[in-house]
Structures are given as structure tokens and as C-alpha cells.
N, C-alpha and C positions, 0 to 999 in steps of 0.2 A: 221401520227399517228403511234407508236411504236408499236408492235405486244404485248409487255407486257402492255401497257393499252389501246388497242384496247379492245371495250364489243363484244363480239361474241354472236348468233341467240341461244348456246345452255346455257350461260351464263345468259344470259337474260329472256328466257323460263322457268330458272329454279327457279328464283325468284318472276317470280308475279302466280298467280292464274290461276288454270287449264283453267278457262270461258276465260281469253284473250289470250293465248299463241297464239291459231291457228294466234292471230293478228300479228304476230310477224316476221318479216321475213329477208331477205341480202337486202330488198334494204333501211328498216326501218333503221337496226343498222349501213349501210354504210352514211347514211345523221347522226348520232349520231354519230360514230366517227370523222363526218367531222365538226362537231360543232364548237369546241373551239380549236385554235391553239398551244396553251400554253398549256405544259403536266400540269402541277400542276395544272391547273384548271379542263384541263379535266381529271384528276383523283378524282379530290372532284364532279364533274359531275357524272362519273361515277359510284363512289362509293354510291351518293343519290340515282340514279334510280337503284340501286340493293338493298338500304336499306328500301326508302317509298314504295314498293310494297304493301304494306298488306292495302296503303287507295282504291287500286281496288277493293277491297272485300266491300267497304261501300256504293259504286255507282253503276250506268251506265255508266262509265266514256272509253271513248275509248285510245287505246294505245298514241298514238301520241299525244291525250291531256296530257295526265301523263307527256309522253316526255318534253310538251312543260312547263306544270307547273313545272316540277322539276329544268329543263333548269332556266327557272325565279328566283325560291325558292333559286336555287344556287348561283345565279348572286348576290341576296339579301344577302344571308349568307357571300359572301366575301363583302359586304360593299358598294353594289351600291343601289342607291334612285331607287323608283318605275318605274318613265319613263326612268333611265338609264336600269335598268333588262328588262322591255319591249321590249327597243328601240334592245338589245341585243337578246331575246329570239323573238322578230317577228319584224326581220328588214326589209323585203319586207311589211309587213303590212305595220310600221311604213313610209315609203318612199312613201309609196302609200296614205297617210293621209297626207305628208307633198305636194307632186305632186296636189293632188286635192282639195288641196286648206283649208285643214281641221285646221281651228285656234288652238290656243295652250288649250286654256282653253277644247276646244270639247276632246282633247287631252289625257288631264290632267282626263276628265270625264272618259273615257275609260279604262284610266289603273286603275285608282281608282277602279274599277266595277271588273276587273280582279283582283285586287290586296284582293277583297274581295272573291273573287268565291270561291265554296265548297271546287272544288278539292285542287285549292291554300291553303283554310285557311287549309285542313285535312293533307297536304302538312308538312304545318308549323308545327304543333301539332306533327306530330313524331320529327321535329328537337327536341321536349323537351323531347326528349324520353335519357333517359339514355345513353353512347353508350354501355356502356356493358349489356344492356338488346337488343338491335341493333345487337349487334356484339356476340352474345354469342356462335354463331356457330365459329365463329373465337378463343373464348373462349379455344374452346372445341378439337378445332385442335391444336393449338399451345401446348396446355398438351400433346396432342397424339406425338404432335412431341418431347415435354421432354419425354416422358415414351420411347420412341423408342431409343434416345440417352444414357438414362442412361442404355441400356440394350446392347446396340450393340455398342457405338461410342469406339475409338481407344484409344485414350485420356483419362485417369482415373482423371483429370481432368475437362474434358470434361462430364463425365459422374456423376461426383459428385454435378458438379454444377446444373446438368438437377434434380438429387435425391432430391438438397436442393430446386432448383425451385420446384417443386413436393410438396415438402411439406411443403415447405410455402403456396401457393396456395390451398393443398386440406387440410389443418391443418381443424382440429375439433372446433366448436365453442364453445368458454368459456362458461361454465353453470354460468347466471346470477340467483343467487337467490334473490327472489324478496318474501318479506315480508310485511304483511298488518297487524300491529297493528291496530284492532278496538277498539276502548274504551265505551260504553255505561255510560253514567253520567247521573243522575236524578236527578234535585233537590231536597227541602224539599218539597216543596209544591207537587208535584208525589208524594212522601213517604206517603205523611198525608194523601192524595186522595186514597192512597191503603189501607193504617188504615180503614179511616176512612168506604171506602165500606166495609171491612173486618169485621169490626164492625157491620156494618148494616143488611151484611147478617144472623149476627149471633142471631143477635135481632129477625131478621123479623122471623127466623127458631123457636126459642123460642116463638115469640107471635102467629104465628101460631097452635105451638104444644099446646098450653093455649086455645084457640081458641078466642083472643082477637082483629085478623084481619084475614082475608080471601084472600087469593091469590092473587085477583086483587086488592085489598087495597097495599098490598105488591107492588103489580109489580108497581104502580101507587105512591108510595114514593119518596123524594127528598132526596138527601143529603146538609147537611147545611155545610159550611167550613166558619170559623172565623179565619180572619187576626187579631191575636192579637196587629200586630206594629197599624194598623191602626183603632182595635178595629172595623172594619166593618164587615156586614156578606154578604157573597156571595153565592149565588144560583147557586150549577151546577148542570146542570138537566141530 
């Protein structure tokens, strides 16, 4: 494995969570670099177990399980079925199922039961994670690096293009003006119901003032509304 995607004990330390670090050590990351033979894979290996750290924070989950889930989660991400990621992420297991005699279907049960487990599925759920909400440390460096270039590089050039980079990237976001016309509409029949209490109150205030009914005669009144299309009378109380 190449020294530029080799994962190193303080690379690794500094992505998961203070509670597992102590777990972490040269002889852990020396079987992690020797995992996958093929750089391209093991750089999307590696690149996971620096990115899903934060499902350590949602368990008990020990180092080496992560390892083993992410090793899988990855296998699966480039396009292999469940007993091929398996057979890939726990090959001495799997030889030792197949040596002792362990049928296919017992097999097939097994990884199915991994293929569901916590840490797998919590596994899966960051793959839906944005990557620029993943990577936004990387974000934040790659500016650092335009802001340095347009300030120091040799090349005017060079440094213009870091300025337009700059400000394409931290441009201001458009003011969306957003308008709520409300409308209130009432029909006739509200209108005539506002009449017609408006009326009522004014009668009741006069037949009081007469002394012709008593408060609670008042309070205890209906109002009558007559549909003239239909000629009927309606009672709302």
C-alpha cells in the first residue's frame, strides 16, 4: 500500500470519538491497510472509515466492528450482493462455514442478520448523507487554499482565478422575496348574519331600555334568517 493512501493511527484517532480512540492502534491500522489490494478501492475504504465515524457516538460499538461494517458497507457501495461483501469482509469466517460443513441456505441466514445489524444499517444512513455536508471540512480547506493562492501565487493568473474561485463560492445569497396575498371573502349569507345580529342587539338594547324584556329574556333570544330563493325559515341558534 502506497504511503499516500496508507490510514495512519493519528489520522484515524482523529476522526472517531474521544470514548474509542484509546481503541486504536499500529497493529489495528496495519491489518486496514492490508485489506484491499487495489488502490481505488482502498481509497473509497478508506475514505468511509474516516467519513462514518460519528455512528460511534450512537452505540457500544467496538473499533474493529466499525472496521468490519464499513469494510462491508463498501464492498456493497461498489456493487457487490450481500454474500459477495460478506464473503469479502469475513473471509476466514466464511471458509470456516464452508470447511464445516455449514449449508448455503444456514449461510444466506447469516449474512441476511448482518446485512440488517444496527451498526450496518447506521452505516448505510450516513452513505445518504450529502457529501458536502460529509466533507465540508474539506469544504473549508480547499478555500483556505484559494485565499492563500490569490494572495501569494506567482502567476497573476493564477491568482485571479483563485479570486473568481472565492467568489463564486462565498457569493451572497439572492434575497428571495416571498409575498402572501390573503384574501378574506364572505358571502351574503355572513353579511345578512352580521345585519341581522346587529339588528338584534339594537332592538334588545331598546326593549330593555322600555322595560319590555329583562336580560335573560334577551340573552335567551334566537335569530330567524329567511332564505327568500327557498322561502324557508332557518333557525340559528
Amino acid at each position: 500500500m502506497t504511503t499516500a493512501l496508507a490510514l495512519t493511527v493519528e489520522l484515524f484517532k482523529q476522526a472517531l470519538p474521544d470514548k474509542v480512540k484509546k481503541s486504536v492502534n499500529q497493529e489495528l491500522i496495519d491489518g486496514i491497510n492490508k485489506t484491499l489490494s487495489n488502490p481505488d478501492e482502498f481509497e473509497a475504504y478508506r475514505d468511509n472509515l474516516l467519513s462514518y465515524t460519528r455512528v460511534m457516538t450512537d452505540g457500544r460499538f467496538k473499533v474493529q466492528e466499525y472496521v468490519n461494517a464499513v469494510r462491508y458497507v463498501s464492498h456493497k457501495l461498489m456493487g457487490a450482493t450481500n454474500i459477495e461483501a460478506y464473503t469479502k469482509t469475513f473471509p476466514d469466517k466464511y471458509q470456516r462455514f464452508v470447511q464445516t460443513g455449514v449449508v448455503a441456505k444456514d449461510i444466506a441466514s447469516y449474512v441476511t442478520a448482518y446485512n440488517k445489524s444496527k451498526l450496518v444499517n447506521l452505516i448505510f444512513e450516513q452513505t445518504l448523507i450529502p457529501s458536502y455536508v460529509l466533507n465540508q471540512d474539506l469544504y473549508q480547506r480547499a478555500l483556505n487554499v484559494q485565499a492563500e493562492l490569490m494572495v501569494s501565487a506567482i502567476s497573476e493568473k493564477v491568482r485571479t482565478d483563485a479570486a473568481n474561485s472565492l467568489l463564486t463560492h462565498l457569493k451572497m445569497p439572492e434575497k428571495t422575496k416571498v409575498e402572501l396575498d390573503i384574501h378574506v371573502k364572505e358571502d351574503s349569507a355572513i353579511g345578512a348574519l352580521r345585519a341581522a345580529t346587529m339588528e338584534l342587539v339594537r332592538q334588545q338594547r331598546l326593549a330593555m331600555e322600555s322595560g319590555a324584556i329583562s336580560a335573560q329574556e334577551a340573552a335567551h333570544s334566537k335569530i330567524v334568517m329567511v332564505d327568500v330563493v327557498d322561502v324557508q325559515a332557518k333557525e340559528i341558534l
